[in-house]
MARDRENPA-576377 format. One record per residue: residue number from 1; x, y, z of N, C-alpha, C, O in turn. Coordinates in steps of 0.001 Angstrom, whole numbers, plus 500000, padded with zeros to 6 digits. Example, Ala and Ser with C-alpha at 12.3 -4.5 7.8 and 13.67 -1.06 7.14 Angstrom:
<sites>
+-----+--------+--------+--------+--------+--------+--------+--------+--------+--------+--------+--------+--------+
:  nr :   n.xx :   n.yy :   n.zz :  ca.xx :  ca.yy :  ca.zz :   c.xx :   c.yy :   c.zz :   o.xx :   o.yy :   o.zz :
+-----+--------+--------+--------+--------+--------+--------+--------+--------+--------+--------+--------+--------+
:   1 : 513190 : 494310 : 507800 : 512300 : 495500 : 507800 : 513200 : 496700 : 507800 : 514236 : 496681 : 508465 :
:   2 : 512850 : 497750 : 507080 : 513670 : 498940 : 507140 : 512900 : 500030 : 507870 : 513409 : 501138 : 508039 :
+-----+--------+--------+--------+--------+--------+--------+--------+--------+--------+--------+--------+--------+
</sites>
This chain:
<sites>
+-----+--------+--------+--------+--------+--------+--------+--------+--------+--------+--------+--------+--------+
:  nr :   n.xx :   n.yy :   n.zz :  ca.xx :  ca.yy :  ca.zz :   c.xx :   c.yy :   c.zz :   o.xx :   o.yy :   o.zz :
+-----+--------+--------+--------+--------+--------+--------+--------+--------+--------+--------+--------+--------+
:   1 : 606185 : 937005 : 583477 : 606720 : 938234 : 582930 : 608072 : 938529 : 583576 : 608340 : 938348 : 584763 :
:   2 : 608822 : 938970 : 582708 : 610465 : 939128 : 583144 : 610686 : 940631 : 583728 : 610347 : 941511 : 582938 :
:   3 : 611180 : 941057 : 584934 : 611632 : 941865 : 586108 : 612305 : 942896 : 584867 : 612368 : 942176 : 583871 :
:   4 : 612734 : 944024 : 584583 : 613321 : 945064 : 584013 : 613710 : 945928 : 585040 : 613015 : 946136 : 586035 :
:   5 : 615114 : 946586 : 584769 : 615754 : 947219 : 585451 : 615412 : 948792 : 584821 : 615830 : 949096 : 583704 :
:   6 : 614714 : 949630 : 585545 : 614519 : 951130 : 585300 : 614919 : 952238 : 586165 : 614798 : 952255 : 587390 :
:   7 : 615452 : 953250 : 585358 : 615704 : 954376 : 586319 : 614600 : 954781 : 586585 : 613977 : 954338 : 585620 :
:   8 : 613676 : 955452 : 587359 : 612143 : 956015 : 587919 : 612547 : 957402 : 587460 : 613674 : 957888 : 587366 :
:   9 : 610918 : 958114 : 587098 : 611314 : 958998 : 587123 : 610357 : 959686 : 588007 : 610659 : 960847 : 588286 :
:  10 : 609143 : 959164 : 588564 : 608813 : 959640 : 589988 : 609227 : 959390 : 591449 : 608958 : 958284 : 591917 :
:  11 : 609996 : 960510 : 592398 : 610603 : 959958 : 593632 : 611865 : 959841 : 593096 : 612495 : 958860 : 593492 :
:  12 : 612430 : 960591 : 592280 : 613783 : 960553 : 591767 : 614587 : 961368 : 592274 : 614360 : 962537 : 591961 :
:  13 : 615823 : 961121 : 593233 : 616590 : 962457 : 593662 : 617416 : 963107 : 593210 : 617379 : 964323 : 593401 :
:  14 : 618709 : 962370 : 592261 : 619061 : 962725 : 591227 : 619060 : 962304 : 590204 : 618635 : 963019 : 589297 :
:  15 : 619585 : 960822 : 589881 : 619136 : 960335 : 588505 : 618087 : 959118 : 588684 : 617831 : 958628 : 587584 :
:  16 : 617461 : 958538 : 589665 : 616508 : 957768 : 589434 : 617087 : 956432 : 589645 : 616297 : 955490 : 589592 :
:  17 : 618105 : 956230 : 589834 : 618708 : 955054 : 590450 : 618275 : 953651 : 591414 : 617833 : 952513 : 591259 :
:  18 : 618817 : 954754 : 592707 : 618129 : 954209 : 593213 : 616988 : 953733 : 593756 : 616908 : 952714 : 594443 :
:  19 : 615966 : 954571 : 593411 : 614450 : 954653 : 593184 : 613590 : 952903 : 592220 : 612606 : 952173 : 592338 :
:  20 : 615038 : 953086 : 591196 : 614853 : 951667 : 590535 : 615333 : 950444 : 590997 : 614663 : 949416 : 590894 :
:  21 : 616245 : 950471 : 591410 : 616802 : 949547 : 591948 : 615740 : 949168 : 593280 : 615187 : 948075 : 593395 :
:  22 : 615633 : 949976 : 593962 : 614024 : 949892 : 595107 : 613014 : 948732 : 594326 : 612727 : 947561 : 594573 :
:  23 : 612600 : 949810 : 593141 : 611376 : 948963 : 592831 : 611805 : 947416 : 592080 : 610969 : 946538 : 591863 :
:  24 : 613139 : 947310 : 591776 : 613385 : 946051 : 590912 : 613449 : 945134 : 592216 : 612834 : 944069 : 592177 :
:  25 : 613985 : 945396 : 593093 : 614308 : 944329 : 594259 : 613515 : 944318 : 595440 : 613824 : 943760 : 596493 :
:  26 : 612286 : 945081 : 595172 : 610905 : 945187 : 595740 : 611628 : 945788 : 597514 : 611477 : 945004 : 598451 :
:  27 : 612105 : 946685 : 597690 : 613007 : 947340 : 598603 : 612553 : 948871 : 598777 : 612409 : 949593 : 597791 :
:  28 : 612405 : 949180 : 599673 : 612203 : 950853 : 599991 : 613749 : 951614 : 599294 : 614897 : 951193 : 599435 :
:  29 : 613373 : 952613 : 598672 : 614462 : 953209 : 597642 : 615632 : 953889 : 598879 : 616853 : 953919 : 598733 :
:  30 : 614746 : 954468 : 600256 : 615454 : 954799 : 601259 : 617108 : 953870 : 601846 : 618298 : 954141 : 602004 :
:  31 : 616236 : 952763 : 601986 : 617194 : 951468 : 602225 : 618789 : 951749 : 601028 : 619953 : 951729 : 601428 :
:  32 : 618435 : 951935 : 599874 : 619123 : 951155 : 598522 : 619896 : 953059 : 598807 : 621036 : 953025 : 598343 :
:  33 : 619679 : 954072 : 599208 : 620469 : 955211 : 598896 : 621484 : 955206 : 600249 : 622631 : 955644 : 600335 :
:  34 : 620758 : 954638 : 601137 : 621799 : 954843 : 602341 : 622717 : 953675 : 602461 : 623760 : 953811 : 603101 :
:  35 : 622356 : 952304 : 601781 : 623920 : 951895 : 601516 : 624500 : 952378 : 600524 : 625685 : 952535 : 600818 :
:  36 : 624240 : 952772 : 599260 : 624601 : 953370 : 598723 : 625968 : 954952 : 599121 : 627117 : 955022 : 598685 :
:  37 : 625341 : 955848 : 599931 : 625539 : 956416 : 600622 : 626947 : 956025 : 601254 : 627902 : 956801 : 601251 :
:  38 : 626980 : 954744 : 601797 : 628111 : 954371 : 602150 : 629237 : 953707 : 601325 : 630436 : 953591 : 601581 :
:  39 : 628530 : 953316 : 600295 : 629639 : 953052 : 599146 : 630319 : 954127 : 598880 : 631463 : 953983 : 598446 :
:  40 : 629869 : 955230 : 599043 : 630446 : 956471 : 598309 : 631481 : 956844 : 599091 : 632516 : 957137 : 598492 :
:  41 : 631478 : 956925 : 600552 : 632964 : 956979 : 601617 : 633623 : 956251 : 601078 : 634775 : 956651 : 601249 :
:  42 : 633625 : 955262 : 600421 : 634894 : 954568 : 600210 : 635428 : 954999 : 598690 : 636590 : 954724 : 598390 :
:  43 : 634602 : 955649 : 597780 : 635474 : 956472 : 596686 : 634866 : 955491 : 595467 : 635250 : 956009 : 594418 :
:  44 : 633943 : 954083 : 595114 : 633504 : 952972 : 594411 : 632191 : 953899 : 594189 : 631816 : 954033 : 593024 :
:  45 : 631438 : 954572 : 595257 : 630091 : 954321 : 594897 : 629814 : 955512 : 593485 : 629293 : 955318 : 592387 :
:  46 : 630399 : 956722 : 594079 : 630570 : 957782 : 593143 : 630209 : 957333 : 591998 : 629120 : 957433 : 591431 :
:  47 : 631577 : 956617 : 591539 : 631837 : 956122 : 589758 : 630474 : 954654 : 589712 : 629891 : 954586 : 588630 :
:  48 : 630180 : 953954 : 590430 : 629533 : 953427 : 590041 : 628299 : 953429 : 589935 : 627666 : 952577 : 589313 :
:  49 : 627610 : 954801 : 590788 : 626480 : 955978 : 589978 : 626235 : 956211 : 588889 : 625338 : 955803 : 588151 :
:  50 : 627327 : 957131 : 588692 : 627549 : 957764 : 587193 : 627171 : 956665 : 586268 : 626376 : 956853 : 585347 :
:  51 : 627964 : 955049 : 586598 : 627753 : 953830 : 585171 : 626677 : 953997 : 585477 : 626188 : 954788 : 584669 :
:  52 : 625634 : 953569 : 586556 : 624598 : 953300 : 586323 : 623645 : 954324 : 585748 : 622640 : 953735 : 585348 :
:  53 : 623582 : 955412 : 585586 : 623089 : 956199 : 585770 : 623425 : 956597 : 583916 : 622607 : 957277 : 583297 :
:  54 : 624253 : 956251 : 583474 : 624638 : 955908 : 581993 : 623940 : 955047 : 581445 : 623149 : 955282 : 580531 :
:  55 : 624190 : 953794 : 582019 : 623654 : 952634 : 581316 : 622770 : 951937 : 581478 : 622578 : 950915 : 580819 :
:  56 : 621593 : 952610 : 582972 : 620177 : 951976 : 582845 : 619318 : 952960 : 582054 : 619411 : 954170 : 582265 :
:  57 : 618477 : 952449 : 581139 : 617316 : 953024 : 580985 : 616283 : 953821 : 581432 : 615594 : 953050 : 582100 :
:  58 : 615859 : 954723 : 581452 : 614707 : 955935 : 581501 : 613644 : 954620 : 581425 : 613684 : 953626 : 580700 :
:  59 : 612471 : 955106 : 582693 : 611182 : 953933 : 582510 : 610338 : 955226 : 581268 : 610323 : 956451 : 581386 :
:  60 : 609861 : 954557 : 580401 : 609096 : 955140 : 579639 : 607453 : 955721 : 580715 : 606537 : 956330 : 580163 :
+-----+--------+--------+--------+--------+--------+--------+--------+--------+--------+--------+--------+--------+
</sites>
């Protein structure tokens, strides 16, 4: 069975992101917001939230 990329919508802090990205790469969602977190000091992570947060899918 093939891996799918979902935004979560339980344990979601703002859009469910990184919560998915956690569960796609079998990773604590904690881990995936605090680099995250640091993408965002540099002015990349912001905008590349928002895409994601556009263009992944809602888990049904």
């Amino acid at each position: 069975m093939q891996k799918k990329l979902y935004r979560v919508r339980e344990g979601k802090v703002l859009a469910g992101v990184c919560g998915g990205l956690g569960e796609y790469f079998n990773v604590d969602p904690t881990v995936i917001r605090v680099i995250w977190a640091l993408l965002c000091l540099s002015g990349t992570g912001i905008l590349a939230y928002i895409v994601c947060a556009l263009i992944i899918p809602e888990k049904a």
